[in-house]
C-alpha positions as CSV (number, residue, x, y, z in Angstrom):
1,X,0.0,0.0,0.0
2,X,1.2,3.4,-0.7
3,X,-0.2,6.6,-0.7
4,X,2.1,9.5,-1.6
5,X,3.8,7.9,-4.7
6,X,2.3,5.4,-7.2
7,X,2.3,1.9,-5.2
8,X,4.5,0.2,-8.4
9,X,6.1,1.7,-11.4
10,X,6.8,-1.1,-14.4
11,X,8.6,-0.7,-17.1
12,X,9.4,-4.3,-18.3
13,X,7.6,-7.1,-17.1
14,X,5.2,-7.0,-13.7
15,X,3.0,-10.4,-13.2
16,X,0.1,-10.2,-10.0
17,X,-0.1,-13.8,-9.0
18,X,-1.8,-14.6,-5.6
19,X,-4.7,-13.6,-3.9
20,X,-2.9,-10.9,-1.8
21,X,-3.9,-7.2,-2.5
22,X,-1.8,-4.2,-3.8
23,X,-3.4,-0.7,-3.2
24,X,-3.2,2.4,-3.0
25,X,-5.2,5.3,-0.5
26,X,-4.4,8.1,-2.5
27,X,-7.5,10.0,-3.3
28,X,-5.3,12.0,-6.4
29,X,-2.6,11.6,-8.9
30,X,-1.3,8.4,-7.9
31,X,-1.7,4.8,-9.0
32,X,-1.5,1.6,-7.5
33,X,0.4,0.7,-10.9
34,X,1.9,2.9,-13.6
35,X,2.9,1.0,-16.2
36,X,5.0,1.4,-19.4
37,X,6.2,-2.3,-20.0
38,X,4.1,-5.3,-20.3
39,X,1.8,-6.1,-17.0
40,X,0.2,-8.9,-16.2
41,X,-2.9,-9.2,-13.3
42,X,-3.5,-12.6,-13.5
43,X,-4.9,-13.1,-9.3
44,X,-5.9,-11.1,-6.2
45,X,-6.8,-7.8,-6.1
46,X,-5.4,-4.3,-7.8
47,X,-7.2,-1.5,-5.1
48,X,-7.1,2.9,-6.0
49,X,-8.9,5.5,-4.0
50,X,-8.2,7.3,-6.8
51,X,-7.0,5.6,-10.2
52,X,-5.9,1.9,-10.4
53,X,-3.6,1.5,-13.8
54,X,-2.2,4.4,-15.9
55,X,-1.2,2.2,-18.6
56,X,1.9,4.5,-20.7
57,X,2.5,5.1,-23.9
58,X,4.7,2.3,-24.8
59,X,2.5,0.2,-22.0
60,X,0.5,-3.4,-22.5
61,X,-1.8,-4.2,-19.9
62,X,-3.6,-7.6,-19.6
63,X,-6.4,-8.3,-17.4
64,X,-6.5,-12.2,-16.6
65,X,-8.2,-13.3,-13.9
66,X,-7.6,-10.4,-11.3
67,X,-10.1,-7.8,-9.6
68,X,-9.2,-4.6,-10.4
69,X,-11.1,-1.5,-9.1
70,X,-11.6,2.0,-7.7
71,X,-13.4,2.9,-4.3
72,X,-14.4,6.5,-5.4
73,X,-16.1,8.2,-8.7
74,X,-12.3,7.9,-10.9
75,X,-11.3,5.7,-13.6
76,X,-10.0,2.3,-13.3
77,X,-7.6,1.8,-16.4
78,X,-6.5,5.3,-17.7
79,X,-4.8,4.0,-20.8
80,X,-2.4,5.8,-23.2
81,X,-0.9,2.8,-24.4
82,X,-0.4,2.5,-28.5
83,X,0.1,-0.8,-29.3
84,X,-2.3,-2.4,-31.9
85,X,-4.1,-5.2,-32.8
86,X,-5.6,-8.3,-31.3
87,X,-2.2,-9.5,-30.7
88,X,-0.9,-7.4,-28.9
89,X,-3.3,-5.1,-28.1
90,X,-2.7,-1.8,-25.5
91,X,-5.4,-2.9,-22.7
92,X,-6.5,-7.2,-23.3
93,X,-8.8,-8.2,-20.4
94,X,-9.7,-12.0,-20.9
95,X,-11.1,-12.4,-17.5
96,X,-11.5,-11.0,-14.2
97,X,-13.5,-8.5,-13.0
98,X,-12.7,-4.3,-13.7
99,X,-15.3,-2.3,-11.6
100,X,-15.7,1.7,-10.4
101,X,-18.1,3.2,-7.8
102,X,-19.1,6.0,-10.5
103,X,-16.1,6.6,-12.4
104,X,-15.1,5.4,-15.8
105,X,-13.9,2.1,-15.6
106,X,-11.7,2.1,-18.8
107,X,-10.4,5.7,-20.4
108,X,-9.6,5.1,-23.6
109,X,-7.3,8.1,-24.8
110,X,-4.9,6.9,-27.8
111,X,-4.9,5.6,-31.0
112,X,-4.4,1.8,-29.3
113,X,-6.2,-1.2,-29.4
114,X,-8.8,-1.8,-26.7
115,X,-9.7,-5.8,-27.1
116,X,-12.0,-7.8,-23.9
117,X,-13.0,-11.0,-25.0
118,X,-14.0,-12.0,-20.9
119,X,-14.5,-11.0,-17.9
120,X,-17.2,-8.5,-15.7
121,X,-16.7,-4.4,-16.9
122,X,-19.1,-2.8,-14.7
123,X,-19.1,0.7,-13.1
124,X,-22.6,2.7,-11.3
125,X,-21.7,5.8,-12.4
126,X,-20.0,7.1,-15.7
127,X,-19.4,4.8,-19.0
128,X,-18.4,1.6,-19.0
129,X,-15.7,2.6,-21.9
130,X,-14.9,6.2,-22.4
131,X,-13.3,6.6,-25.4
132,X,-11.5,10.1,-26.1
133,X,-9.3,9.7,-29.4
134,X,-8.8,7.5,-32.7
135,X,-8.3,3.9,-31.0
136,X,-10.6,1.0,-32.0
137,X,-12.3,-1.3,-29.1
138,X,-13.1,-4.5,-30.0
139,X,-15.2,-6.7,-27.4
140,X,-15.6,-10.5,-27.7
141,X,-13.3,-12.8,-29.8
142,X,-14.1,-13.1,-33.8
143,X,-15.9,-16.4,-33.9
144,X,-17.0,-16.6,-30.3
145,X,-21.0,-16.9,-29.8
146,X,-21.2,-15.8,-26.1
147,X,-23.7,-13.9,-25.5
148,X,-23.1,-13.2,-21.9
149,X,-18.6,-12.8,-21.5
150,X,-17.5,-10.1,-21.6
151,X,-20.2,-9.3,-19.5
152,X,-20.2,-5.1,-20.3
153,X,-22.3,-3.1,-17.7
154,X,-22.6,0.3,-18.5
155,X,-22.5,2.9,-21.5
156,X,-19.4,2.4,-24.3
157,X,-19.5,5.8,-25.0
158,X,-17.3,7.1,-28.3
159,X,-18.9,10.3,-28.7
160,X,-15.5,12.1,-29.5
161,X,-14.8,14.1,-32.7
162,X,-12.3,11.5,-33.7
163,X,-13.5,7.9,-32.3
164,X,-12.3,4.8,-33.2
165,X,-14.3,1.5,-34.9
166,X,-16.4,-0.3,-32.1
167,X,-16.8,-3.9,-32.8
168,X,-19.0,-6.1,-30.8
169,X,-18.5,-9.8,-31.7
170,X,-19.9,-11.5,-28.9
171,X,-20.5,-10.9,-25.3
172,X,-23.5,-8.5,-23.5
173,X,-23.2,-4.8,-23.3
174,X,-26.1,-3.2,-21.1
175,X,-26.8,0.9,-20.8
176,X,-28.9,0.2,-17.5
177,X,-29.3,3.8,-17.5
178,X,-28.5,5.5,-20.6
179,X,-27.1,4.2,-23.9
180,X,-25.6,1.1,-24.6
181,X,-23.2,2.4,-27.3
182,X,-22.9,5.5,-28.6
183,X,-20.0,7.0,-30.7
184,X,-19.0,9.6,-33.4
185,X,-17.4,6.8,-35.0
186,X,-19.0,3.8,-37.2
187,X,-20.2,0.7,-35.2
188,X,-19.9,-3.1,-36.3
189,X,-21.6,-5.8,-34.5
190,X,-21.5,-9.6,-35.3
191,X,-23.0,-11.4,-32.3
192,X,-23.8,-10.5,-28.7
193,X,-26.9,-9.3,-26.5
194,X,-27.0,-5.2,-26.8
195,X,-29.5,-3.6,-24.9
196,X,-30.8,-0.3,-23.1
197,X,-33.3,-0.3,-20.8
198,X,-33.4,3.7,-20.8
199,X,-32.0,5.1,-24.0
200,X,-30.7,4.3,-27.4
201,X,-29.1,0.6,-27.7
202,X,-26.8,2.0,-30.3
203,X,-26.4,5.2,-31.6
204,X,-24.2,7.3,-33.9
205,X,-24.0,10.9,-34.2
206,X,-21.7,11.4,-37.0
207,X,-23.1,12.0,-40.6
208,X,-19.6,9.8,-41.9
209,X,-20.0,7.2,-39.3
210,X,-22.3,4.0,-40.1
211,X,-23.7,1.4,-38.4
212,X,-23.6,-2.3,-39.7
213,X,-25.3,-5.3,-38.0
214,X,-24.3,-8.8,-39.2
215,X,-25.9,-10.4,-36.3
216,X,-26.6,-10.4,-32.8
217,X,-29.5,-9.2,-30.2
218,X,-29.8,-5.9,-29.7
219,X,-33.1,-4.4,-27.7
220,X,-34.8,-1.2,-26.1
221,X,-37.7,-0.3,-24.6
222,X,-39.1,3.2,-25.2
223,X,-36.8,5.2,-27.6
224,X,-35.0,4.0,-30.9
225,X,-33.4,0.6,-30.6
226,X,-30.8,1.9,-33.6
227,X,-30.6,5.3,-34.5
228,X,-28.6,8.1,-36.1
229,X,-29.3,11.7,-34.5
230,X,-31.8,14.1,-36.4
231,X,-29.3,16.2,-37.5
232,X,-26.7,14.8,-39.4
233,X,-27.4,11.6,-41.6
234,X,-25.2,8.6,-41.4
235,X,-25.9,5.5,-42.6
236,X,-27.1,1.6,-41.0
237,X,-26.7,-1.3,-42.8
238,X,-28.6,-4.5,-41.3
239,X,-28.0,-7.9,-43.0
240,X,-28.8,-10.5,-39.8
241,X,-29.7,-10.5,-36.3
242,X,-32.5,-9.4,-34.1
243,X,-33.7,-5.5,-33.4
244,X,-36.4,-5.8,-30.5
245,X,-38.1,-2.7,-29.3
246,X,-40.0,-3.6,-26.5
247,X,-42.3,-0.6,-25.9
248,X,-43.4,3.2,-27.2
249,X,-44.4,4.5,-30.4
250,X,-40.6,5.6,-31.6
251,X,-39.0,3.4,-34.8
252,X,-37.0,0.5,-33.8
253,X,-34.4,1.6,-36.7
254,X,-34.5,4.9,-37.0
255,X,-32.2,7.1,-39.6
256,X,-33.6,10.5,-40.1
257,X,-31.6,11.8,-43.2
258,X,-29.2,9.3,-43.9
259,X,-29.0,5.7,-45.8
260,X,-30.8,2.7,-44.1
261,X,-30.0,-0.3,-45.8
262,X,-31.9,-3.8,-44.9
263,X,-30.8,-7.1,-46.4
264,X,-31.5,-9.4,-43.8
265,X,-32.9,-9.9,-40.3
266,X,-35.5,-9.7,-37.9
267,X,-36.9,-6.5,-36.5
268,X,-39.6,-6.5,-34.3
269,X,-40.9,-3.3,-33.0
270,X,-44.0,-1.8,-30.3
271,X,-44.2,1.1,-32.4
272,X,-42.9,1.7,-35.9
273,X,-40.8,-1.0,-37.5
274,X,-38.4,1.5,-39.7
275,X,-38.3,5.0,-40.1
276,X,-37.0,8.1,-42.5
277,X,-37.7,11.7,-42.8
278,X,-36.1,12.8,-45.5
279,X,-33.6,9.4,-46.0
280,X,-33.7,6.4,-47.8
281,X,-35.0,3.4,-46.5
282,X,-34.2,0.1,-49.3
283,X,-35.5,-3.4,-48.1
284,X,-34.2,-6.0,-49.6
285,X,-31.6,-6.7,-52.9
286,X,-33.1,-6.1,-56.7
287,X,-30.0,-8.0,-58.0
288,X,-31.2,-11.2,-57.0
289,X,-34.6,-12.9,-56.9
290,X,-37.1,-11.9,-54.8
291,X,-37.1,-13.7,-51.0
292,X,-40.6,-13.1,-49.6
293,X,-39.1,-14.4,-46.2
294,X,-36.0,-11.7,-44.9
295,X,-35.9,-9.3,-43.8
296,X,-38.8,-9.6,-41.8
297,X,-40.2,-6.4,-40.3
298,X,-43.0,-7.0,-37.6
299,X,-44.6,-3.2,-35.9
300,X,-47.4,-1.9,-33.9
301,X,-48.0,0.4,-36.3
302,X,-46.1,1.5,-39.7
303,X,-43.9,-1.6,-40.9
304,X,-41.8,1.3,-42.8
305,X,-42.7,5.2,-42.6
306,X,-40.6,7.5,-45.2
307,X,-42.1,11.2,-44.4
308,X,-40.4,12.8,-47.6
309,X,-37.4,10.5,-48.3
310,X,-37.2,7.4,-50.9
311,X,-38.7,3.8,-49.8
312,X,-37.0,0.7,-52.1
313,X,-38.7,-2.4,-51.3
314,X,-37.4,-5.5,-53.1
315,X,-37.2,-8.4,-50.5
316,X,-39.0,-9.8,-47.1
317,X,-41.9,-9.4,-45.6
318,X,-43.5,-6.6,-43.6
319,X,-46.3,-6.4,-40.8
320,X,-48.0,-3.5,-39.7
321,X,-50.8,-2.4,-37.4
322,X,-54.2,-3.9,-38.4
């Protein structure tokens, strides 16, 4: 334990084996472990009043097994690191568990790789994953079907002017009381639960940024399961998976002057199934034959509603209100 200077500095290799703890009761600037080499927290428990990890420039951190949190309302794992790709990425947590008391848990502020394919994120206060510059984050393993590790609790928030791709392979990533992802950059997901129980499941507010959905769950209750904001465009493209919205009158898909592109999938909505103001909405592909099958669109109300934008409709099936 240490208090008035960071509790371990690493520049080559540090490996946390054991059950014992290492902690700091600083309640500013220091950090139970500022690392620039390669760190390992395999066991036992990494403890900050203030921040856990400042993971350098030149730093890898891996996350395997160990508990790693913060008492107060500060980030866990600051991370500057720059390394990239799944290899070797900058911050790799394959298990454990990486928790704040209403801070971020991870701070994402370089143009590394941020890759979880396990383990608990969780935090009750601030975003799960706080992304602040160009680097991609990447959560599950390509491949893997999980829908429940890494187990993601709490908003992966990439709403800077310059964020990174944010990939969701597998896994579950719940905004309990906001958004479940929302980012300036363009958002791929191949498999996992996605969900918000307040807000937006996924939502881009960049008119270059796009969303694309290859499969997956991904649910909300009262507001736009996937959306774009009203004021910019962007563009979704859905070719499998399942878009639930559970309640209200709001569009499941919404893209209010952007693209929306639907080639596959299931989409079942409370309230509208797809909507455009002034976008374009194209269901389906007019290269091949027709499938009267997928996409399938199931609403409350409007299957599809295009106020003064362009409706293509090639393939699937739609159901509307009654």
């Amino acid at each position: 334990t240490a208090s008035v200077v960071d509790t371990i500095t690493n520049s080559g290799t540090f490996t946390k084996s054991g059950a014992s703890t290492i902690s700091n009761t600083a309640t500013a600037t220091y950090y139970v472990l500022s690392n620039t080499g390669t760190a390992n927290l395999n066991e036992g428990n990494i403890t900050a009043s203030y921040r856990a990890v400042n993971n350098g420039t030149a730093g890898k951190l891996n996350v395997a097994g160990a508990t790693v949190l913060s008492t107060t309302a500060n980030t866990v794992i600051y991370n500057s690191g720059t390394s990239t790709g799944t290899a070797t990425p900058a911050v790799n947590i394959s298990s454990g568990t990486v928790q704040s008391t209403g801070g971020y848990v991870i701070e994402h502020a370089s143009s590394g790789h941020v890759y979880i394919t396990g383990g608990v994120i969780t935090t009750t206060g601030k975003d799960a994953i706080y992304e602040s510059s160009t680097g991609p984050v990447t959560i599950g393993a390509t491949g893997s079907t999980s829908t429940t590790s890494p187990d993601i609790t709490g908003m992966i928030d990439g709403t800077s002017n310059s964020a990174g791709l944010i990939t969701v392979n597998s896994g579950s990533v719940k905004g309990t009381t906001t958004n479940a992802i929302y980012s300036n950059g363009s958002i791929i997901v191949n498999g996992g639960n996605i969900s918000s129980t307040k807000k937006y499941a996924i939502i881009t507010s960049s008119a270059s940024a796009k969303i694309t959905i290859n499969d997956g769950n991904i649910t909300s209750a009262n507001t736009y399961t996937v959306t774009t904001t009203n004021v910019v465009g962007g563009s979704i493209e859905i070719n499998g998976g399942n878009i639930t919205k559970t309640g209200g009158t709001n569009a499941a898909v919404n893209n209010y002057l952007g693209t929306t592109i639907i080639n596959g999938g299931v989409i079942n909505s409370a309230g509208t199934g797809v909507y455009a103001t002034s976008g374009t909405i194209t269901i389906g592909d007019n290269s091949n034959g027709v499938n009267t099958e997928s996409p399938s669109i199931t609403s409350a109300t409007f299957g599809v509603q295009v106020t003064t934008g362009t409706f293509n409709f090639y393939d699937g099936i739609m159901k509307g209100y009654t």
